[in-house]
C-alpha positions as CSV (number, residue, x, y, z in Angstrom):
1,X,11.3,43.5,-17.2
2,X,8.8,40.5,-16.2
3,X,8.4,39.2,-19.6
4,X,12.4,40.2,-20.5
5,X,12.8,37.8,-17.4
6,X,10.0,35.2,-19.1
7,X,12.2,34.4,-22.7
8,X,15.4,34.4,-20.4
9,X,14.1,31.5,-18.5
10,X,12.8,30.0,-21.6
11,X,15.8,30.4,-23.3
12,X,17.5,28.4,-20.7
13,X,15.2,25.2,-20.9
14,X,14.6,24.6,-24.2
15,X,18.1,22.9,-24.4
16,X,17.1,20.6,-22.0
17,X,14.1,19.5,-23.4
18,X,11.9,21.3,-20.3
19,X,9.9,22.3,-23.1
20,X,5.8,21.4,-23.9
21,X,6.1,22.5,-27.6
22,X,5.7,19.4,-29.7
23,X,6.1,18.7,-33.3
24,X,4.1,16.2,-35.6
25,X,5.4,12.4,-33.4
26,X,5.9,9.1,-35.2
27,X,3.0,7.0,-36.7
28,X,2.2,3.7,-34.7
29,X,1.0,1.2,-35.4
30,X,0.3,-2.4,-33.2
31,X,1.7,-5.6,-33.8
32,X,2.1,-8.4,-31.8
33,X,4.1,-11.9,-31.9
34,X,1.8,-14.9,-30.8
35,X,3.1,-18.3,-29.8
36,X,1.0,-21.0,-28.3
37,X,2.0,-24.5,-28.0
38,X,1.0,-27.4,-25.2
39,X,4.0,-25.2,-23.1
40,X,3.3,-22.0,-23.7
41,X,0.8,-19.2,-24.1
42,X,2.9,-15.7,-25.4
43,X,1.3,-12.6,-26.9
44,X,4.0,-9.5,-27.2
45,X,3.2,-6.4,-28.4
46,X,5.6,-3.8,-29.9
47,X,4.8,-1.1,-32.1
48,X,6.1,-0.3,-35.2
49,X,6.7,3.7,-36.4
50,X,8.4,3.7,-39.7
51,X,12.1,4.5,-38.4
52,X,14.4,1.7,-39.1
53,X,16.5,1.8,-36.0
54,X,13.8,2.2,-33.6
55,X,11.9,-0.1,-35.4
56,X,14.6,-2.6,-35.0
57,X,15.3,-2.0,-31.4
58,X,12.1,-2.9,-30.7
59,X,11.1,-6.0,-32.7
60,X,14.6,-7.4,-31.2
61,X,13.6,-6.8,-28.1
62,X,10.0,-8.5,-28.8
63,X,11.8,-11.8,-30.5
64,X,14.3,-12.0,-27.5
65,X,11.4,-12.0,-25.2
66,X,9.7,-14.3,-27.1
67,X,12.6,-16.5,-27.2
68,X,13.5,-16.4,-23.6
69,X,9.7,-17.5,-22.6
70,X,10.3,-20.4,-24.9
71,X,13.2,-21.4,-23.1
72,X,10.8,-22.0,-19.7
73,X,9.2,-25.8,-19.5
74,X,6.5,-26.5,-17.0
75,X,6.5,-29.4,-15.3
76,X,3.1,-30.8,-15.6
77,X,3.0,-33.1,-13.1
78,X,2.6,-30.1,-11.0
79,X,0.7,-27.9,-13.0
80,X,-2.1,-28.4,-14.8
81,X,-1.8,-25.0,-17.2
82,X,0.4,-23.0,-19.6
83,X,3.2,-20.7,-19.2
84,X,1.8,-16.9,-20.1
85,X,3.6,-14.0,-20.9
86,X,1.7,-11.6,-21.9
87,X,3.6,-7.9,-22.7
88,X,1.7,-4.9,-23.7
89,X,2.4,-1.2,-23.9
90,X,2.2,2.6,-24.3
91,X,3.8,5.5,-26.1
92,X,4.2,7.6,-23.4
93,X,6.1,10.2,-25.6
94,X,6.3,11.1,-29.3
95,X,6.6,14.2,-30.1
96,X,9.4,14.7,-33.1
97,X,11.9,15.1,-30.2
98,X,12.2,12.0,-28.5
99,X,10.4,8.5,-29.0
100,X,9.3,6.9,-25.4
101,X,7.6,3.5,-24.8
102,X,6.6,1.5,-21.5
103,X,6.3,-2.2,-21.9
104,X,4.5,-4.0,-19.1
105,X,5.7,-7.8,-19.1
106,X,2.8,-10.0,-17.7
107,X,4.3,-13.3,-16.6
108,X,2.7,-16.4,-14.9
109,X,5.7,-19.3,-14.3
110,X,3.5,-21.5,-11.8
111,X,4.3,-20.0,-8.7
112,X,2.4,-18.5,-5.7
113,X,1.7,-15.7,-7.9
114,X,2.1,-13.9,-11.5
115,X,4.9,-11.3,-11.6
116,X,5.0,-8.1,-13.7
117,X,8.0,-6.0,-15.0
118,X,8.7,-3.0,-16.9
119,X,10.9,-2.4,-19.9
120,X,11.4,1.2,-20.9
121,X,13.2,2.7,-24.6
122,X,13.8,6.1,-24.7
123,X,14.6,6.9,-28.4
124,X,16.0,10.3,-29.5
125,X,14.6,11.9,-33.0
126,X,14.8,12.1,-35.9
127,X,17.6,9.6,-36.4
128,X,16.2,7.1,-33.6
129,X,19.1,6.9,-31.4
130,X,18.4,5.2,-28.2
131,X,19.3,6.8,-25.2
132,X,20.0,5.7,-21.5
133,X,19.6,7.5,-18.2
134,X,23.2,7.7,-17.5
135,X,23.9,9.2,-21.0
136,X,21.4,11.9,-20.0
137,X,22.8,12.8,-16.6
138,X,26.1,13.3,-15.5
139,X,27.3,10.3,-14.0
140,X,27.3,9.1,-10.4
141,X,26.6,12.7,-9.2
142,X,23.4,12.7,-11.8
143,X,22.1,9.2,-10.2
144,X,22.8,10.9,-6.9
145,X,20.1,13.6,-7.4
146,X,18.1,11.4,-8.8
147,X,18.4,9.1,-6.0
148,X,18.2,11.5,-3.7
149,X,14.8,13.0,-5.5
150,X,12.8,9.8,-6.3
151,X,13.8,8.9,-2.2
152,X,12.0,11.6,-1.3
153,X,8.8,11.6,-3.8
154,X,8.7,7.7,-3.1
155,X,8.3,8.1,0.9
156,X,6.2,11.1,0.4
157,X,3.8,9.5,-1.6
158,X,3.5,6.0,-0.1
159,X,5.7,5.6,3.0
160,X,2.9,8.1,4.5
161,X,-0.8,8.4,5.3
162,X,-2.7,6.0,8.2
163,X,-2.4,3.0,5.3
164,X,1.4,3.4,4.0
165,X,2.6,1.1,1.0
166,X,6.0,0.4,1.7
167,X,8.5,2.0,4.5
168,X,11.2,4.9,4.4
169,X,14.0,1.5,4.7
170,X,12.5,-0.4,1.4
171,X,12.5,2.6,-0.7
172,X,15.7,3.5,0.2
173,X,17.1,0.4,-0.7
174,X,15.3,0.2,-4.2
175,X,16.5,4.0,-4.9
176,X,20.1,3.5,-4.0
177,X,21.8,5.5,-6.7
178,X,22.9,2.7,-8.8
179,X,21.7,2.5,-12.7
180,X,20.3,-0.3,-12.4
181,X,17.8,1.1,-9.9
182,X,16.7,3.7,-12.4
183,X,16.8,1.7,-15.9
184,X,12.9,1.7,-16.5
185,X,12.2,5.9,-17.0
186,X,10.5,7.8,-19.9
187,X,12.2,11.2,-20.5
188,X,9.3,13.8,-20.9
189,X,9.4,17.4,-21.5
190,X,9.1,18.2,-18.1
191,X,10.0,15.9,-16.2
192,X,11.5,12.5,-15.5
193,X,8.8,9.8,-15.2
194,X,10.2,6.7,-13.5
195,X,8.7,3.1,-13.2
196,X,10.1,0.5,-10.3
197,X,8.3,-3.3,-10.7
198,X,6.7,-4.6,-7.5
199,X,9.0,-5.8,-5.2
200,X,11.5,-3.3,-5.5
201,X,10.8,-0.5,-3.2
202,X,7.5,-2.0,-1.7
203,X,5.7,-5.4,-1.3
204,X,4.4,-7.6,-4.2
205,X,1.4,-6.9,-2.7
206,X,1.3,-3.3,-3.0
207,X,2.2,-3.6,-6.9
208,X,4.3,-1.4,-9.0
209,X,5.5,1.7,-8.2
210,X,6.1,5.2,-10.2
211,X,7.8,8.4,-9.5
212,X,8.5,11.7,-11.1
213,X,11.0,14.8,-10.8
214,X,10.9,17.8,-12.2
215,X,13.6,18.4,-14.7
216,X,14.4,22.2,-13.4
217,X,15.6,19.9,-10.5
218,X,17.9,17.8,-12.8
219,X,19.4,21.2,-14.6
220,X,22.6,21.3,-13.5
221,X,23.5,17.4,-13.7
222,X,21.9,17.3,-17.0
223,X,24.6,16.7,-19.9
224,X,25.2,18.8,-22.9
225,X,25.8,16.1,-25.2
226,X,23.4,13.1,-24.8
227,X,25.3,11.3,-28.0
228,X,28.3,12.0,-26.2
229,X,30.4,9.2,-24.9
230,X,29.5,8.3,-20.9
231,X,31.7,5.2,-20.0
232,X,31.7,4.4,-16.7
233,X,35.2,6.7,-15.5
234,X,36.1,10.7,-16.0
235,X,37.1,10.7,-19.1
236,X,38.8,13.9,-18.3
237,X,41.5,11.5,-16.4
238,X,41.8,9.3,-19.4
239,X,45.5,8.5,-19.7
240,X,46.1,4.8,-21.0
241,X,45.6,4.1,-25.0
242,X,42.0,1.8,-24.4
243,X,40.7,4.7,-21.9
244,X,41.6,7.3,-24.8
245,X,39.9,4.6,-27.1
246,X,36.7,4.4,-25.0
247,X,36.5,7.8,-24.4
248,X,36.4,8.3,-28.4
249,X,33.6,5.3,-29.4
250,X,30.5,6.5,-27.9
251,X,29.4,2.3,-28.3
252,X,32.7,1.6,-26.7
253,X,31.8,4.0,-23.8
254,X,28.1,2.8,-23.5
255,X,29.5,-0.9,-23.3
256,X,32.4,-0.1,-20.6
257,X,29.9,1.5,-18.5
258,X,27.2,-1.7,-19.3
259,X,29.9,-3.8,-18.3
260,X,30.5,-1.9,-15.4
261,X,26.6,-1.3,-14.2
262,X,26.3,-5.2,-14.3
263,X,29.3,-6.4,-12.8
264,X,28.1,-4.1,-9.7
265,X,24.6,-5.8,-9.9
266,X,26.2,-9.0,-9.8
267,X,27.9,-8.3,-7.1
268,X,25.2,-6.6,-5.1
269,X,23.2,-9.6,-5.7
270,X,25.8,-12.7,-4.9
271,X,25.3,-12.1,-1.2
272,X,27.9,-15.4,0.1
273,X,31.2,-13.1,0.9
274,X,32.7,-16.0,-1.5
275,X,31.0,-15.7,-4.2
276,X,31.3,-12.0,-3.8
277,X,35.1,-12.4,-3.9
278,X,34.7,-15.3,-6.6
279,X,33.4,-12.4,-9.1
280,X,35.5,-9.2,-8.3
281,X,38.3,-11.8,-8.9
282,X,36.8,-13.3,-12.7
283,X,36.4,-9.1,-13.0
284,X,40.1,-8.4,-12.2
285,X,41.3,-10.8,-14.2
286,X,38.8,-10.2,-17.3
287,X,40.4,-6.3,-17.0
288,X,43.9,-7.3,-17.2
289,X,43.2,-10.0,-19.6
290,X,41.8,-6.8,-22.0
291,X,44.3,-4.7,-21.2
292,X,47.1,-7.6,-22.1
293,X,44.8,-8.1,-25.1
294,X,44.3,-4.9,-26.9
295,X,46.9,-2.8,-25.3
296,X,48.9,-3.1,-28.2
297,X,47.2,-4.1,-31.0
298,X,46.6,-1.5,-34.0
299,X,42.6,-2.1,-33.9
300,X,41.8,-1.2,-30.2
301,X,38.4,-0.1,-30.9
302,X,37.8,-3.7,-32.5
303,X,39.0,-5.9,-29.8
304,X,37.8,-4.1,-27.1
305,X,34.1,-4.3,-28.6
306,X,34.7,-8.0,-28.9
307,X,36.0,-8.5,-25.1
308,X,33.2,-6.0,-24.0
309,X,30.9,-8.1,-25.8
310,X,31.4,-11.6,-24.2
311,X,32.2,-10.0,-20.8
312,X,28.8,-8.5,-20.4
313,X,27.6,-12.0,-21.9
314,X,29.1,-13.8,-19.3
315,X,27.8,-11.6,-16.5
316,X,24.6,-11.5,-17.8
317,X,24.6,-15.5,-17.8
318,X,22.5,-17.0,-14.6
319,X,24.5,-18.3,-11.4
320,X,24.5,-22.0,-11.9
C-alpha cells in the first residue's frame, strides 16, 4: 500500500516539474562583450549553449545592456573615474527540461555607492522558449500565494533573530503580489528560487535578498499549459473580437499582460496624485485609441502587436 501510495504521489508531480530526474543540460560556454573608452569601463558576460533562440535572447539582452551603459556620461569635473558595469552570471539550472540563468549587474554611476541588480531567463527545453512567472502560475491568485509564501520565508529569515535585516513593513511592501515584484526567479525542480536586489525588501546596506518555496506549495496555482496564452484578463470572459484575438496569440497575450504589468508599475511609482491621474488618463485613451484602431480591421493580430509594441515603449520611456 506505502509504495502503491509512493508512484501515486510521483505520478502527480512529475507534470509539474517537482521532479530531481535530470537529463543530459545544454553546453556552455563564456563570452563576454568588453567596452572601454575615456567614459566607460563595461565587461558583460552571457553564455552561449548552442540553441538559437536562447542564444539570441541572451546576446540581445547583453548588447542592450551594453548599449544602455553607453548611453550614461560622467561628468568629470566631479569625478575623477569611469563608469563600470560589470555583469556576470550562473546557470542555476540545465537540465534538458528547462534552461535557468542569474545575471548579477555590477554598476558604479558616481554616487554614494555602487548598486547591483538581478536579471533572471527562465528558458523551457528543447525548443528554448522563454518563460515568465505569470505564464507559470495562474494569474493574480498564483502571485497571491506566492506573495503570500515569500512574505513569510522573507520575515522568517531576516525580519528575526537579536540582529534582523529588514522589518515585517519593508518586506511586505517589496512582496506585494504584483509581477513586477517577482520578475527575477529561476524555476527548479523543486522549488521556486527567487532573487529581490538590495533595496527592495531591506536596506542597501543589508544587500540582496533571496527566497525559496516549495513547489508542492504552488500545486494547485500552477498552470497546465505554460505555452499557453496568459494576458493580463480571464480569458474565459473574453467577448469582444481583440479579447478573442489576444486570447488566441500567445505573443499577443504575453504583450497585453506586459503592457498591463508596466502601466501598474508606472503608476505605483508616479507618487504626485497628478501625475498619477496624468497616466491612467494617456492609458484610457491609448485603450480606446486600439480598440478604435483594430476593432475592425481584417488583421487584428497585426495591429494590435504594433499598438502593443509602442505602448509598452512609451511606458517604459523615463519620466522627463
Amino acid at each position: 500500500m506505502l509504495k502503491r501510495f509512493f508512484w501515486l504521489v510521483l505520478a502527480l508531480l512529475l507534470p509539474l516539474g517537482l521532479d530531481g530526474a535530470s537529463a543530459a543540460g545544454l553546453p556552455v560556454a563564456k563570452k563576454t562583450i568588453i567596452v572601454k573608452s575615456r567614459d566607460s569601463d563595461i565587461s558583460v558576460q552571457y553564455p552561449q549553449t548552442g540553441n538559437t533562440a536562447i542564444d539570441a535572447a541572451l546576446l540581445d539582452y547583453a548588447r542592450k545592456s551594453v548599449a544602455q551603459f553607453k548611453t550614461f556620461k560622467p561628468d568629470f569635473a566631479d569625478n575623477d573615474h569611469q563608469y563600470q558595469l560589470a555583469t556576470t552570471y550562473v546557470v542555476e539550472r540545465n537540465d534538458g527540461k528547462m534552461f535557468g540563468v542569474v545575471f548579477t549587474e555590477y554598476s558604479d554611476t558616481g554616487g554614494a555607492h555602487p548598486n547591483s541588480d538581478y536579471r533572471t531567463f527562465n528558458f523551457l527545453l528543447p525548443d528554448g522558449a522563454q518563460v515568465f512567472l505569470p505564464e507559470i502560475v495562474d494569474g493574480e491568485r498564483g502571485l497571491k500565494r506566492i506573495a503570500e509564501l515569500a512574505t513569510a520565508d522573507l520575515i522568517a529569515n531576516i525580519a528575526s533573530g537579536p540582529e534582523p535585516a529588514s522589518d515585517a513593513d519593508s518586506i511586505k511592501m517589496g512582496t506585494a503580489p504584483a509581477a513586477d515584484n517577482f520578475k527575477d526567479f529561476i524555476w527548479l525542480p523543486g522549488k521556486l528560487h527567487l532573487y529581490f536586489p538590495a533595496y527592495q525588501v531591506a536596506s542597501y546596506a543589508a544587500g540582496p535578498q533571496e527566497a525559496a518555496i516549495a513547489l508542492v506549495r504552488l500545486r494547485d496555482v500552477i498552470r497546465p499549459d505554460w505555452r499557453a496564452p496568459a494576458p493580463s484578463f480571464d480569458c474565459k470572459k473574453a467577448a469582444a473580437d481583440i479579447e478573442k484575438a489576444i486570447c488566441a496569440d500567445a505573443a499577443l497575450a504575453r504583450l497585453d499582460r506586459q503592457v498591463a504589468e508596466t502601466y501598474q508599475t508606472v503608476i505605483r511609482n508616479a507618487y504626485e496624485p497628478a501625475a498619477q491621474e496624468k497616466v491612467r488618463q494617456t492609458q484610457r485613451d491609448w485603450v480606446a485609441r486600439r480598440n478604435r484602431t483594430c476593432g475592425g480591421t481584417g488583421d487584428i493580430g497585426s495591429c494590435l502587436t504594433k499598438l502593443y509594441r509602442n505602448r509598452l515603449a512609451a511606458l517604459n520611456k523615463p519620466a522627463e
